[in-house]
C-alpha positions as CSV (number, residue, x, y, z in Angstrom):
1,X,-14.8,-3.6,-14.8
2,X,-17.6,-1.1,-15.3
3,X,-17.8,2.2,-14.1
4,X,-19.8,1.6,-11.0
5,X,-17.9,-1.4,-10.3
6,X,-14.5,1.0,-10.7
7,X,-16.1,3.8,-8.2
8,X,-17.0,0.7,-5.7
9,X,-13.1,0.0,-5.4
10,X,-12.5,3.5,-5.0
11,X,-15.0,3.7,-2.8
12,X,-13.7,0.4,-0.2
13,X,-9.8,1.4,-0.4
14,X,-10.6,5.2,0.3
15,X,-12.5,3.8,3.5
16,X,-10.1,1.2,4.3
17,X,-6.8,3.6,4.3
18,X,-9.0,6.6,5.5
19,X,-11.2,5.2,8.4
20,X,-10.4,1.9,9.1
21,X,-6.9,1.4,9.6
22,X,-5.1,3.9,12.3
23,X,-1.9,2.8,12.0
24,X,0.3,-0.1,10.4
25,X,-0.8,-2.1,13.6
26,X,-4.2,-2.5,12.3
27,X,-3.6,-4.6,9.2
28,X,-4.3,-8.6,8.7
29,X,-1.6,-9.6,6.9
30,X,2.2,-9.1,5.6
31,X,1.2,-7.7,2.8
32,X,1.3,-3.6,3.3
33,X,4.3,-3.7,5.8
34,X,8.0,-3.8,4.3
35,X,9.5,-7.2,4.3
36,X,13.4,-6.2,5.0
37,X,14.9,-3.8,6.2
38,X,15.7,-0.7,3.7
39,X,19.4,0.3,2.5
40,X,20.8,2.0,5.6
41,X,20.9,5.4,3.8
42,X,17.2,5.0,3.6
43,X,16.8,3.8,7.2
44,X,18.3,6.6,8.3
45,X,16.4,8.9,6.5
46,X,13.2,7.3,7.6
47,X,14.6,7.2,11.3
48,X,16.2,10.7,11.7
49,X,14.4,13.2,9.2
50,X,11.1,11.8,8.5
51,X,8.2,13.1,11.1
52,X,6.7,10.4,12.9
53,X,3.3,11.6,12.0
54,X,3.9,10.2,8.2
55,X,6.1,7.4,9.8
56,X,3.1,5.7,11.5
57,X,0.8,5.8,8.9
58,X,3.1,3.7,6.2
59,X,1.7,1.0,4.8
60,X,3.7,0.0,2.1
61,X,4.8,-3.8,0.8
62,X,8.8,-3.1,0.0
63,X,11.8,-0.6,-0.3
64,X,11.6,0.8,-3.8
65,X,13.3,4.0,-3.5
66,X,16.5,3.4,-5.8
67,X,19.5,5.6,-4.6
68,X,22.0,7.5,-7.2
69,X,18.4,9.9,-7.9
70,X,19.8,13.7,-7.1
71,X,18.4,15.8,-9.5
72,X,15.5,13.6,-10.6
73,X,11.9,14.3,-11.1
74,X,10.0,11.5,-8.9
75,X,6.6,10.7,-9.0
76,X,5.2,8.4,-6.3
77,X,1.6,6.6,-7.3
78,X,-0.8,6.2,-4.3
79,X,1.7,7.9,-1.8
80,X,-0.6,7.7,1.5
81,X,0.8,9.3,4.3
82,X,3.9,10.6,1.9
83,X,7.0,8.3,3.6
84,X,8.4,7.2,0.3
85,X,8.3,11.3,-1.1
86,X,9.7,11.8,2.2
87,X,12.5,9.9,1.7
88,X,13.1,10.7,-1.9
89,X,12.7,14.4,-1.6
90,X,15.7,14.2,0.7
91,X,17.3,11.3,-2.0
92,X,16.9,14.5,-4.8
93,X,17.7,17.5,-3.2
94,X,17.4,20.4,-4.0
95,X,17.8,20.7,-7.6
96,X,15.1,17.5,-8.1
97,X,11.1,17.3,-7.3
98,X,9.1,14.7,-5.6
99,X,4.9,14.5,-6.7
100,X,3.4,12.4,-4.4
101,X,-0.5,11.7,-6.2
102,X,-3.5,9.7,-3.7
103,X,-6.9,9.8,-3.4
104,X,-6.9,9.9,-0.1
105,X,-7.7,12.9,1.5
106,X,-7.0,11.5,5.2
107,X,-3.8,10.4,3.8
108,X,-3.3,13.4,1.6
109,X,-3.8,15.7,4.8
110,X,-0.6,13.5,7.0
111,X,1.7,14.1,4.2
112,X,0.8,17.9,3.3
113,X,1.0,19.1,7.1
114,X,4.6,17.8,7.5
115,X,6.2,19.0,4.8
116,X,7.1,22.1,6.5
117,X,8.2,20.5,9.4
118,X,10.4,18.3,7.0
119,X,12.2,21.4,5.1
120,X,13.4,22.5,8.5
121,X,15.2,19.3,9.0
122,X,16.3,19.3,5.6
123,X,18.0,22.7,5.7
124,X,16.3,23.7,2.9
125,X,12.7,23.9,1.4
126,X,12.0,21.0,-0.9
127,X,10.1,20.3,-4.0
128,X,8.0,18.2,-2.5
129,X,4.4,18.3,-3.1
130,X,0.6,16.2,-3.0
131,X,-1.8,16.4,-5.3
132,X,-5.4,14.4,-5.2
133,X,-6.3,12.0,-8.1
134,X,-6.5,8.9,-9.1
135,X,-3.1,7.1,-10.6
136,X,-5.2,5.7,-13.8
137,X,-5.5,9.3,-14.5
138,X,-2.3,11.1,-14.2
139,X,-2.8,14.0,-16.7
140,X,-6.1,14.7,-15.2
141,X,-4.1,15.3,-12.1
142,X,-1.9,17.7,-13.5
143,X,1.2,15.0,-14.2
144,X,2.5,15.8,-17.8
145,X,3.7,13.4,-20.5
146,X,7.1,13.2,-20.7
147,X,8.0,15.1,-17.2
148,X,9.0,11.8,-14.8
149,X,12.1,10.4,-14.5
150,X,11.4,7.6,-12.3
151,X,8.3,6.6,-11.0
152,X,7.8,4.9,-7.7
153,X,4.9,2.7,-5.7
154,X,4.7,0.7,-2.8
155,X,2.0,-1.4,-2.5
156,X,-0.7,0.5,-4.9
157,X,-0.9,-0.7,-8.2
158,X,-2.9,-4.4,-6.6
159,X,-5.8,-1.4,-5.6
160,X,-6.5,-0.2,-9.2
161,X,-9.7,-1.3,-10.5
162,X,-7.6,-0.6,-13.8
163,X,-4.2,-1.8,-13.7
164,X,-3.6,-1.2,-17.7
165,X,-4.7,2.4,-17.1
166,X,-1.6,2.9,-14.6
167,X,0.7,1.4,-16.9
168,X,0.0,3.2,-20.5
169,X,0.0,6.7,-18.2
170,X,3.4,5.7,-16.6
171,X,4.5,5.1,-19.3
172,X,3.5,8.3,-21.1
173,X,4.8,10.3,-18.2
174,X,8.3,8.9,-18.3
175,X,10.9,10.4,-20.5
176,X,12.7,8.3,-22.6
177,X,15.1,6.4,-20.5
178,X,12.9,6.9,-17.5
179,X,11.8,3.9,-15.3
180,X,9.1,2.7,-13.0
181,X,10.4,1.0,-10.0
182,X,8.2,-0.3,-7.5
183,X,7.3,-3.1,-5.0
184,X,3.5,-4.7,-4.8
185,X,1.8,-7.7,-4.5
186,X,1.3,-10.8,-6.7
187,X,-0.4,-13.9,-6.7
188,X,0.8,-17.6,-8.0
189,X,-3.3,-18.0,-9.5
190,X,-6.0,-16.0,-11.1
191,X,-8.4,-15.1,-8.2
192,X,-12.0,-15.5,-8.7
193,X,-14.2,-12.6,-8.5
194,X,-15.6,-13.2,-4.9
195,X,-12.0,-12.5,-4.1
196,X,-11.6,-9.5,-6.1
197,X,-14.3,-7.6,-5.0
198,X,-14.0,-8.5,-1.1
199,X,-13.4,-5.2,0.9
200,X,-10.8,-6.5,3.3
201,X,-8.8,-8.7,1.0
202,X,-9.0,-5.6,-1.4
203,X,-7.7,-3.4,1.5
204,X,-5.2,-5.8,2.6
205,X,-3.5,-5.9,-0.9
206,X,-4.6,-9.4,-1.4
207,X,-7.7,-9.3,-3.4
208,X,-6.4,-7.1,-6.7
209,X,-3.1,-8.7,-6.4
210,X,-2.8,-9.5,-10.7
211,X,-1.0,-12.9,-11.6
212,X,2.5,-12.4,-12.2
213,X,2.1,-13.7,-16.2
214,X,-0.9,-11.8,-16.1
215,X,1.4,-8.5,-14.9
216,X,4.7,-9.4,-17.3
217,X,2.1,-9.5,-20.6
218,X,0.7,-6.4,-20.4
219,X,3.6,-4.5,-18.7
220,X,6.0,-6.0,-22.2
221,X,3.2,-6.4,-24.8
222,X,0.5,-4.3,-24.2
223,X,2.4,-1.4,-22.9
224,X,5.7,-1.6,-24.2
225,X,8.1,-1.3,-21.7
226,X,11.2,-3.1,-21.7
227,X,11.3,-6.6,-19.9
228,X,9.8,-6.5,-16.2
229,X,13.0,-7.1,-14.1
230,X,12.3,-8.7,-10.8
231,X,14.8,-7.1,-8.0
232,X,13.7,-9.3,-5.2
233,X,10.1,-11.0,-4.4
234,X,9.1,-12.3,-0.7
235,X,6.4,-14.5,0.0
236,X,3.5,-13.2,2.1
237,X,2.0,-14.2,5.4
238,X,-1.5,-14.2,5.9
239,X,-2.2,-14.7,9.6
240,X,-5.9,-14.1,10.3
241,X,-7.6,-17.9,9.5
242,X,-10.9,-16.3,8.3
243,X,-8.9,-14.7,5.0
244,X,-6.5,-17.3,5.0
245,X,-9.4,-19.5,4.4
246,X,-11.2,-17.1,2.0
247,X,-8.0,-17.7,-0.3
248,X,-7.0,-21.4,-0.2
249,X,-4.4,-22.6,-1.9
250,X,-3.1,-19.2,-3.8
251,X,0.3,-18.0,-2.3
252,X,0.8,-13.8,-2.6
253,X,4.1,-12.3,-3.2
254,X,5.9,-8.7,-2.7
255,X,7.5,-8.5,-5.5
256,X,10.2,-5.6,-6.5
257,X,9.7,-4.9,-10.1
258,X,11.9,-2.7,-12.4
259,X,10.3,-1.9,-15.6
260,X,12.5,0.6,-18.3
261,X,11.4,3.0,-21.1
262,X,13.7,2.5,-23.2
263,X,13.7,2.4,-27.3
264,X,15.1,-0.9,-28.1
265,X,11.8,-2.6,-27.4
266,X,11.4,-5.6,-29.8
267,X,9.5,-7.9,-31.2
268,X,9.1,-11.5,-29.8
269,X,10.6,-12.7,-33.1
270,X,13.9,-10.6,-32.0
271,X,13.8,-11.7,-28.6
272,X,16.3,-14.9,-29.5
273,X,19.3,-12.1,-31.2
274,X,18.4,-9.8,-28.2
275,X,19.7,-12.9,-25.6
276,X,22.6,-13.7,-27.8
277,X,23.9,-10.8,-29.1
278,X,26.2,-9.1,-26.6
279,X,28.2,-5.7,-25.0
280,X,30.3,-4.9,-21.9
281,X,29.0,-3.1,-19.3
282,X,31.7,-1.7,-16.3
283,X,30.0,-0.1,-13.4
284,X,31.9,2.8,-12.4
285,X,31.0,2.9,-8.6
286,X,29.6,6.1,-8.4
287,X,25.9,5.5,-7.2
288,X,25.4,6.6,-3.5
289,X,25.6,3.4,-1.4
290,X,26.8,0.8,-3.6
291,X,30.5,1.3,-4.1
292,X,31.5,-1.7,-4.8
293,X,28.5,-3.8,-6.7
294,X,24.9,-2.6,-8.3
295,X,22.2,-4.9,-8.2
296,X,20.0,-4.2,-11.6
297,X,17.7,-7.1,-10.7
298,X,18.3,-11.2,-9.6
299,X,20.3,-11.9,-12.3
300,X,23.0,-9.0,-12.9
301,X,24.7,-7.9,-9.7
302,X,27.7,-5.9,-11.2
303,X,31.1,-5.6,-9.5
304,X,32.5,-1.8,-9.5
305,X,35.0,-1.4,-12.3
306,X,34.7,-5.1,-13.6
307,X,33.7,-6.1,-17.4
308,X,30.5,-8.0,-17.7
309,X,29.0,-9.6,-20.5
310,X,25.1,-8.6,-20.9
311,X,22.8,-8.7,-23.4
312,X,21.5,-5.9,-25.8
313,X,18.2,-5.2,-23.9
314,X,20.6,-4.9,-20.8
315,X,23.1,-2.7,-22.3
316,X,20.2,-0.3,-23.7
317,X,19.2,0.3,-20.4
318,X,22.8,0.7,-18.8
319,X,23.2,3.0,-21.6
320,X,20.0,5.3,-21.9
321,X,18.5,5.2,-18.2
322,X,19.2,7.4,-15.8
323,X,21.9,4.7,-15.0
324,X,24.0,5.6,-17.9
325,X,26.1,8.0,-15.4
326,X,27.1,5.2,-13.8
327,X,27.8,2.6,-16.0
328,X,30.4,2.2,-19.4
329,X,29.0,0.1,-21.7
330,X,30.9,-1.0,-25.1
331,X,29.6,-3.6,-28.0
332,X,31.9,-6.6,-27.6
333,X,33.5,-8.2,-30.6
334,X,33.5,-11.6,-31.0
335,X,31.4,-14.4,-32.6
336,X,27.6,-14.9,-32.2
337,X,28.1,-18.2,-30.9
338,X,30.6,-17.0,-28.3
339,X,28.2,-14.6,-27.4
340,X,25.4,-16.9,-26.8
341,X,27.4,-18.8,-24.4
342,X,28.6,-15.7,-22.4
343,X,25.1,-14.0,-21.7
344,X,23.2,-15.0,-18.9
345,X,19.5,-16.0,-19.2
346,X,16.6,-14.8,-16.9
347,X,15.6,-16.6,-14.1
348,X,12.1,-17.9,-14.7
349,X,9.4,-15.5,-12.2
350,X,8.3,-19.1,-11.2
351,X,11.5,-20.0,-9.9
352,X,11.9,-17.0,-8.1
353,X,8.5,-17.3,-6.4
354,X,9.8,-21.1,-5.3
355,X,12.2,-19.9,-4.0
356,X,10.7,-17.1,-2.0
357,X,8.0,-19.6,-0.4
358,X,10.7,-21.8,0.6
359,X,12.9,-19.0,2.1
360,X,9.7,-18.0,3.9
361,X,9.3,-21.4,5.4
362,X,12.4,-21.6,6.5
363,X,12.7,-18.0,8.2
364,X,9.1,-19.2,10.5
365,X,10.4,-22.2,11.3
366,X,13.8,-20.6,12.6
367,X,11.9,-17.8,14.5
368,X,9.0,-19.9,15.8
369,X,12.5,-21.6,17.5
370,X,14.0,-18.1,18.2
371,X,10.8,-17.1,20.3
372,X,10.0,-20.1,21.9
373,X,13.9,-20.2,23.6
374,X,13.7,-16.7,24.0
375,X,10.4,-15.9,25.0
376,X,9.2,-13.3,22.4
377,X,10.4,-11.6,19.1
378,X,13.2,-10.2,18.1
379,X,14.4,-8.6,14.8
380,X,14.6,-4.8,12.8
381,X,10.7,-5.5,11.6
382,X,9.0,-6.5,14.9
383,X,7.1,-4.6,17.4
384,X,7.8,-1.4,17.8
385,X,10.9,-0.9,15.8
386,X,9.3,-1.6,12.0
387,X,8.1,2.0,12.2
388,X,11.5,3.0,12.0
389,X,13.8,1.0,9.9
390,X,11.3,-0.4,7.7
């Protein structure tokens, strides 16, 4: 895009998440609201120390606020009303910091005038602060290389008019080791540029939602982060018939990435050693919430204290993320060919988004049958009660 075309973007989400939506009740679509209910550590964070203020103007697409973080440096891109700082602020502590970066300034305003409000809660004051700028230009806005831990977004990246730009200066900001975990949306097509440049379906998180090949190549090979690990995806509804029309065919996902900084990136030529040569990893327990099994992503849930056999890019990150407090991980003797045989491949994005489409389906029809022998809706994200727990 050009530079004009860039400031039109910023121009139609800065009205959209300033002016035209209120609250979470406004929106068109699935997309911005959180699919499934968060851990219950997070829930009751967002239910018993987060101000309502920043509580009712959430509008994010998932739960990617990671637990086992005390002592991290977190940086949140496009933080709106602050609910995700919120909640990792209190997932830190006191010896960690939270930077919550938007261009906002309605937004901006909701997550600056609470934080006070929120120390008192806390018990303590926390490092929690908001800064304006744009997330293509991190340093600009005061973020240095090399200072982040773990970077969060919900629901953010789909707005950039340069989604490259957010990437290369995540990736600078990260230390080694660091990560980027966050949920947004996807589509299963490229979407023409009609689509792209439509102010609702750009507001909505529809209309810069990237195609998940589109997102893995320059996330892998452009960038250089380790592998894009999915943690969950969830297919989107969209209910209004004038934008479900506008769309067609194309199905949209929220889609929980995990993406690592981590030094054993390879080249595609090593990619065939890096799936068949093998270590042991034995999570220890430890993280906050999970005690007895970690979910890295869809395909390596680990049981606390059991041996598993994972691949090298796998054991790199169990061994030089933040997770490496966690997790034991030992080179395993043994054959190539054995090894080969022992470590599991990734499940295919495609089968994943299957999958989610199908789970989708399923969940409608069961709830369209819920309501209609009931009489209304039911469930932790309906009504009233998804300001709370999701």
């Amino acid at each position: 895009m050009s530079s004009n075309d860039n400031n039109r973007v910023y121009s139609s989400v800065k009205d959209y998440y300033g002016k035209v939506l209120s609250s979470s009740k406004d929106l068109k679509t699935s997309a911005c609201t959180a699919g499934s209910a968060p851990h219950p550590l997070i829930r009751d964070i967002i239910g018993k120390q987060v101000p309502d203020a920043v509580n009712e103007r959430f509008y994010g697409c998932g739960n990617p606020i990671p637990l086992g973080i005390e002592g991290l440096d977190v940086l949140d891109l496009g933080s709106g009303s602050g609910r995700d700082c919120y909640v990792a602020a209190a997932l830190v502590g006191p010896s960690g910091s939270v930077t919550g970066i938007d261009m906002t300034d309605e937004q901006l305003e909701v997550a600056r005038d609470n934080v006070a409000a929120f120390g008192r809660t806390l018990g303590y004051r926390p490092n929690l602060r908001f800064v304006t700028g744009y997330i293509e230009e991190l340093q600009a806005a005061g973020v240095e290389p090399q200072s982040v831990d773990l970077c969060i977004s919900n629901c953010v990246v789909n707005l950039s008019p340069d989604k490259p730009a957010v990437l290369r200066g995540v990736y600078s900001s990260l230390r080694s080791g660091g990560e980027l975990y966050f949920s947004d949306v996807y589509a299963d097509a490229d979407l023409p540029e009609a689509l792209r440049t439509h102010d609702v379906l750009l507001g909505e998180c529809i209309g810069g939602a990237l195609h998940t090949d589109d997102f893995e190549r320059i996330a892998a090979d452009d960038v250089g982060f380790a592998r894009p690990r999915i943690l969950s995806a969830a297919h989107i509804e969209i209910s209004d018939p004038e934008l479900r029309a506008l769309v067609g065919n194309t199905q949209f996902y929220s889609i929980t990435y995990r993406l690592f900084k981590i030094n054993s990136r390879s080249s595609a030529d090593e990619q065939t050693r890096e799936e068949t040569a093998s270590a042991v990893a034995t999570y220890l327990g430890t993280i906050p919430g999970h005690p007895d099994k970690y979910e890295l992503d869809v395909d390596h849930a680990f049981a606390a204290n059991e041996a598993a056999t994972v691949d090298s890019e796998v054991a790199a990150i169990l061994a030089h993320s933040w997770l490496a407090k966690h997790f034991a991980v030992a080179e395993e003797a043994g054959s190539a060919d054995a090894a080969a045989t022992a470590v599991k491949k990734a499940t295919p994005t495609s089968v994943l988004l299957q999958r989610a489409h199908k789970l989708a389906q399923t969940q409608r029809t069961a709830a369209a049958a819920a309501a209609t022998n009931s009489g209304g809706s039911s469930g932790c994200c309906s009504g009233s009660a998804k300001k709370k727990c999701c």
